[in-house]
N, CA and C of each residue as an Amber inpcrd file, in Angstrom:
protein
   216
 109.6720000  40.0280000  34.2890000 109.6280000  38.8830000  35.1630000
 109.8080000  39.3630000  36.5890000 109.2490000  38.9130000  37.1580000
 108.9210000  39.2220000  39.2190000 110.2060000  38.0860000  39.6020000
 110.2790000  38.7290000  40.6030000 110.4730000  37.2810000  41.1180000
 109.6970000  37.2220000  42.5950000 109.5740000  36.1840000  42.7780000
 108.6350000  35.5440000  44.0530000 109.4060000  35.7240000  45.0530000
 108.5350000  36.6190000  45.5050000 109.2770000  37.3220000  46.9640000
 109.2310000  35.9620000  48.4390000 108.2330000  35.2310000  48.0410000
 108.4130000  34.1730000  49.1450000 109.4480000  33.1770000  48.5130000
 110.0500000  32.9240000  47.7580000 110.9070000  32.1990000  47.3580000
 112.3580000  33.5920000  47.0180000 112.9310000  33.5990000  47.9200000
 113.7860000  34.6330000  47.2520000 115.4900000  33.9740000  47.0350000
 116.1770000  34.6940000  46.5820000 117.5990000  34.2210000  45.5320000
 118.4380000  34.0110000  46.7560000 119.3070000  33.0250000  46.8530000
 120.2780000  32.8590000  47.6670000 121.5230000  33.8820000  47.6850000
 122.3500000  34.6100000  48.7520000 123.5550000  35.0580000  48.1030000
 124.0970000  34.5160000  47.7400000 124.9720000  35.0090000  46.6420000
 125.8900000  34.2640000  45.8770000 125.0620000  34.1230000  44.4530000
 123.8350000  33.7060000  44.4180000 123.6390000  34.2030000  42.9850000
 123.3780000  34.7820000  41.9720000 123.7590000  34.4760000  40.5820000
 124.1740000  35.2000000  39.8540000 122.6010000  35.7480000  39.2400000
 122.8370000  37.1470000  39.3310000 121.7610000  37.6440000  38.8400000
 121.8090000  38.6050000  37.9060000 120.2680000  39.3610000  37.3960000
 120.7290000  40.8090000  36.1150000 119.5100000  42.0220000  36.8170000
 120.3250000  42.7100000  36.5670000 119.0970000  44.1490000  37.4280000
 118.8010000  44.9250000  36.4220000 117.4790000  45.5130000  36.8770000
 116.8360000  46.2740000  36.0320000 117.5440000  47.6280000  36.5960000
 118.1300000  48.1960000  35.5260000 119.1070000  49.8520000  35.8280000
 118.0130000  50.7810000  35.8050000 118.1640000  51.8300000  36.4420000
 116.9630000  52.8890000  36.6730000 117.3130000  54.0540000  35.7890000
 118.4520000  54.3460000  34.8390000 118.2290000  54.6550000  33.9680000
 117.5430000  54.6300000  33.0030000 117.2500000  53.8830000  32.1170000
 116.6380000  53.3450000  31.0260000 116.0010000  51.7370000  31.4880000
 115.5870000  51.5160000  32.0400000 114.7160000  50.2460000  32.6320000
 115.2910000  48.9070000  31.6990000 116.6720000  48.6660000  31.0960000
 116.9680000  47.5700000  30.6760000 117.7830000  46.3610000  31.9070000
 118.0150000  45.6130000  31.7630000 118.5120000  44.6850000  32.0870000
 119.8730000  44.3430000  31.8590000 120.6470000  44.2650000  33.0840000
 122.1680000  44.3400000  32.9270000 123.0160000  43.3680000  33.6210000
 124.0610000  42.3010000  33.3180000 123.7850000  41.3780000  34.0390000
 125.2970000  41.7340000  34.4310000 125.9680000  40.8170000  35.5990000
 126.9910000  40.7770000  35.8100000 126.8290000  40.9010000  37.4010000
 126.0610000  40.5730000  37.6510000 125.7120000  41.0980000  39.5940000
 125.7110000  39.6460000  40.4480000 125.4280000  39.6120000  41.7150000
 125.2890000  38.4020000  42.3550000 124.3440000  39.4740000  43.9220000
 123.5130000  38.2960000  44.1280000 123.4170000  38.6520000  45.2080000
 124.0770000  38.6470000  46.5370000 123.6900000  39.8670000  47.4720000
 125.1710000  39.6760000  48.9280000 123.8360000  39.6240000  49.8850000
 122.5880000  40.0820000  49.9750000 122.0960000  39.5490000  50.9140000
 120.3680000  39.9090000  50.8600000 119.3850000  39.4710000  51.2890000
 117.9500000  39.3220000  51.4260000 117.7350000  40.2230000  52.5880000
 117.0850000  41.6070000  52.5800000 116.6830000  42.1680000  53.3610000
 115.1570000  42.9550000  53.3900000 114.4850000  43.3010000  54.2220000
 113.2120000  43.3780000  54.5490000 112.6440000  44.3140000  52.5900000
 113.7410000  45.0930000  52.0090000 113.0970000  45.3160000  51.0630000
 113.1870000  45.6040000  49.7600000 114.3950000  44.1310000  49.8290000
 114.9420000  43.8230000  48.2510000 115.6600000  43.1830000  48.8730000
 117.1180000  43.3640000  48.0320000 118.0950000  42.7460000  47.3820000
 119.8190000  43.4360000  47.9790000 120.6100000  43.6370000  48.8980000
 121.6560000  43.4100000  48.3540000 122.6130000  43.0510000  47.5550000
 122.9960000  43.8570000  46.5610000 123.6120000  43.2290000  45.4850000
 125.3750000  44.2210000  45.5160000 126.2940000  43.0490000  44.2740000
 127.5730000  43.2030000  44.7830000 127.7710000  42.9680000  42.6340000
 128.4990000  44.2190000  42.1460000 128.8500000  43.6100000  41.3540000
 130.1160000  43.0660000  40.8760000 130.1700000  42.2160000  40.0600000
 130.9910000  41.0010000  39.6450000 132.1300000  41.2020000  39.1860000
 132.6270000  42.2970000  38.6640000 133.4830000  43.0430000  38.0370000
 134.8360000  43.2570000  38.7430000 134.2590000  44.0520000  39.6240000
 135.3140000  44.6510000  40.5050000 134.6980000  44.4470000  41.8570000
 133.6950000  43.2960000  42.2670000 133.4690000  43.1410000  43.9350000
 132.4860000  44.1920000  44.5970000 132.6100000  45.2020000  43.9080000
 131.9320000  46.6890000  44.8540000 130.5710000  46.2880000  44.9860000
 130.0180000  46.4060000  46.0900000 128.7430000  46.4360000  46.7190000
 127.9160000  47.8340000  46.4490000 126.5670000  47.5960000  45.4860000
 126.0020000  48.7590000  45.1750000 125.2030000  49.3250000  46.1300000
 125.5870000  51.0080000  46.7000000 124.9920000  51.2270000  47.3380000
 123.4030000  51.6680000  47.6300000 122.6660000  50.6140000  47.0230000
 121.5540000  50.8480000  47.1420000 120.6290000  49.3740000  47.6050000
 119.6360000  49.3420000  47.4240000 118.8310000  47.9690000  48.0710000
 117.7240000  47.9510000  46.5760000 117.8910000  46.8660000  45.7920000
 117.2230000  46.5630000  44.9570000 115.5270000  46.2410000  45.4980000
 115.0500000  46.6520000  44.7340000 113.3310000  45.6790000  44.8900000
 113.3910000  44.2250000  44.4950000 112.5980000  43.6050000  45.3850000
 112.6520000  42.3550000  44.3230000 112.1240000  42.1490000  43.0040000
 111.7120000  43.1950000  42.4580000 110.8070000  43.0740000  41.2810000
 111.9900000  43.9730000  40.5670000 113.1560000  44.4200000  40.3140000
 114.2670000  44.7840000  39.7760000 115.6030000  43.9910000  39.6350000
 115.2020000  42.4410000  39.9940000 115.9090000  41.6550000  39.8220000
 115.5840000  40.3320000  39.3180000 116.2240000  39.8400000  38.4010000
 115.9590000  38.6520000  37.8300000 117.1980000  37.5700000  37.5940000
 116.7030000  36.0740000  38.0310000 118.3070000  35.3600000  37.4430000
 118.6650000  35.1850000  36.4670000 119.9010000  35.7080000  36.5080000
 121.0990000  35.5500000  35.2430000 120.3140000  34.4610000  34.1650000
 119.9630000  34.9230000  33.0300000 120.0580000  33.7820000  32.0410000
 121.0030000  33.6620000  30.8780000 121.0860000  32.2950000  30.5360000
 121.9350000  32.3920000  29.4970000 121.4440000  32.6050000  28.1220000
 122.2230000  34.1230000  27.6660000 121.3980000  34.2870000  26.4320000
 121.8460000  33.5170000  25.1530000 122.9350000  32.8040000  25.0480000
 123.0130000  31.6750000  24.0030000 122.1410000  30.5590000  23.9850000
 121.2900000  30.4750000  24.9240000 120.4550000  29.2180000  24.4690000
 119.2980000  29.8570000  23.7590000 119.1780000  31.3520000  23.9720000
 117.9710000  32.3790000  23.3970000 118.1890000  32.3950000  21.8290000
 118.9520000  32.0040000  21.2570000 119.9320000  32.3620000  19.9000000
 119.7350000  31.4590000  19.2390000 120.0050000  31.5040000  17.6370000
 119.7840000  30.1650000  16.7640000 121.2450000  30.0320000  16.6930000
 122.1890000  31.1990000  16.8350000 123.8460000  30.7690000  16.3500000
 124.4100000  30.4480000  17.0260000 124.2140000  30.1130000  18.4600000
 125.1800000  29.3070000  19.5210000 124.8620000  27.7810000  19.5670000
C-alpha cells in the first residue's frame, strides 16, 4: 500500500513502517513531521525519534489487525 503523497499523514499519527531489513511491516510508530522526502517518524515505545526520513511509500496507517481475524 502507497500512500498518497498529496494527501499526506498528520503528526501524531499512528502509523507501521516498512523495516529495511526484511521489508515487513512493524507497527508502533507515529508520525513527528512531513518533510520534502518522507516521513519523520518517532517511535512509541520509548519516544526516540528515528534517525532517518522514511519514504512515503515505507509507511502505512496503523491498522487494526483484530478486525483482520475471525477470533476477535
Amino acid at each position: 500500500m502507497s500512500t498518497d503523497r498529496s494527501e499526506p499523514l498528520a503528526p501524531g499519527a499512528a502509523i507501521e513502517v516498512r523495516t529495511h531489513f526484511d521489508g515487513r511491516w512493524a507497527r508502533g510508530f507515529e508520525v513527528i513531521a512531513v518533510v520534502d522526502e518522507g516521513y519523520r517518524v518517532r517511535r512509541l515505545s520509548d519516544g526516540v525519534e528515528l534517525p532517518t526520513v522514511f519514504a512515503f511509500d515505507d509507511i502505512r496507517p496503523h491498522r487494526d489487525r483484530r478486525r483482520d481475524t475471525w477470533w476477535y
